[in-house]
N, C-alpha and C positions, 0 to 999 in steps of 0.2 A: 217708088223704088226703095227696095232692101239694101243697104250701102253696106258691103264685107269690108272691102279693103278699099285702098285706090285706086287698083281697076276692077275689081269684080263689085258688079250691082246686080240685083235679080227684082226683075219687074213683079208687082204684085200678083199678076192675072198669072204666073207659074204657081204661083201655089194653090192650092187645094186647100179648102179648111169643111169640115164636116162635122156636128156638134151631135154627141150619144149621153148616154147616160153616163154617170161614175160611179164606179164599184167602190166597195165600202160600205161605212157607216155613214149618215148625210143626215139622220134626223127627219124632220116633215119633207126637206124639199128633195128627197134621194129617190121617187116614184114621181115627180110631174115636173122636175127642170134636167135638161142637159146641157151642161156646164162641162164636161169633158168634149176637149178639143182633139179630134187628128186632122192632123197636118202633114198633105201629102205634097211632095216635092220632085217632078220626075228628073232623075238625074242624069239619066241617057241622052236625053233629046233636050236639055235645056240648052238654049243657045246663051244665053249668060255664063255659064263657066268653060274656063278652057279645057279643053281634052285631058290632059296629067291632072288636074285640080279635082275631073267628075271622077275618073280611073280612082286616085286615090281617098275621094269621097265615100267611093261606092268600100271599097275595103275597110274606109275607116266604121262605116257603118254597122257591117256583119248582118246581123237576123233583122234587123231594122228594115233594111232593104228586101224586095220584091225580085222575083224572076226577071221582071221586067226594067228593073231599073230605078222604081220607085222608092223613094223615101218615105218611111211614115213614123212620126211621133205624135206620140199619146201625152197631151197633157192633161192633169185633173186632181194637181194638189190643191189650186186656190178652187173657190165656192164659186167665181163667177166666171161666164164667159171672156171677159174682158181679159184681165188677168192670167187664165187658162193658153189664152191665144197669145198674150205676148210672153209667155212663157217658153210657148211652144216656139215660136217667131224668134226668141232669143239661143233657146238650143241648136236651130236649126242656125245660127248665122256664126255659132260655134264650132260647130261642125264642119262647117267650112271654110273659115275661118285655120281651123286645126289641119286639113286638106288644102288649103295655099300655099302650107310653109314645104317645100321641100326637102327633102331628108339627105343630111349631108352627107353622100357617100363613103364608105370605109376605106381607106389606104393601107393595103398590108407591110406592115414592118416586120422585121423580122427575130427573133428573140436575141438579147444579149448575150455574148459569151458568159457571163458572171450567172444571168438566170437558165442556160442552157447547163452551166458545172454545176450548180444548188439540185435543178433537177434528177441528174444523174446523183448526186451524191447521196440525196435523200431518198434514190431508189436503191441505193448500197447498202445504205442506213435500213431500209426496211428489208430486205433480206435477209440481213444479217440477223435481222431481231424473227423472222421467219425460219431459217436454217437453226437456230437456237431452241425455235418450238418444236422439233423432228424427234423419232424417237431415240435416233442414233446419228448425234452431230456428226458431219464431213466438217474438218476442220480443214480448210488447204492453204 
C-alpha cells in the first residue's frame, strides 16, 4: 500500500510499471539496459480514490493522461531501475496528493466606493490627456 494521505491509500497491484529504454546520452549501458520506468496509474476505474480527488486528478494532469483515463510517467533521470521507479512512485503520490486539497471556492465582493471613484477618475485623467492629442482641441 501507497500511503497519500489519511484516507487515501492506493494498493500496489493499480499500478502498472513497464521498463524501456532512455533517451539520451547513457555511455556503454544506453543500447543493452532499460532503466526508464513508465508508470501507468488508471484513474477512471481506481477504487482507491474518491470521485472529486480522480475528476481533479485527471485535469491536474493534462497530456499525461490517456483517452481512457490512464496516467502515465516517464521516469529516466537516475541510471537504475530502482531509483527510476521510486522516482516515478514519488511524482505519482504528488500528484495526488496536489488533487486532494480542494480548491477554496471564490466569494464575490464587490468593489469599494474609493476603488470604483480612482477608476473613474483615471479614466477622466486619460481622456483628457486623449482629447489633448486631437487635431483640434473641444475644450468644454
Amino acid at each position: 500500500m501507497i500511503r497519500i494521505t489519511d484516507t487515501i491509500s492506493i494498493d500496489e497491484s493499480e499500478l502498472e510499471e513497464s521498463f524501456v529504454r532512455s533517451s539520451g546520452p547513457g555511455g556503454q549501458n544506453v543500447n543493452k539496459l532499460s532503466t526508464a520506468v513508465q508508470l501507468r496509474f488508471d484513474v477512471r476505474r481506481s477504487p482507491s480514490l474518491p470521485n472529486d480527488v480522480a475528476i481533479r486528478l485527471m485535469q491536474l494532469a493534462g497530456k499525461r493522461i490517456t483517452k481512457d483515463g490512464v496516467l502515465v510517467l516517464i521516469a529516466q533521470t537516475h541510471r537504475t531501475q530502482e531509483r527510476n521507479r521510486a522516482e516515478a512512485q514519488d511524482r505519482l503520490v504528488a500528484l495526488i496528493k496536489e488533487a486532494a486539497v480542494a480548491p477554496i471556492p471564490r466569494r464575490p465582493t464587490k468593489p469599494t466606493r474609493a476603488s470604483r471613484r480612482e477608476r473613474l477618475d483615471t479614466k477622466k485623467r486619460r481622456s483628457g490627456i486623449k482629447r489633448l492629442r486631437q487635431d483640434k482641441p473641444s475644450f468644454e
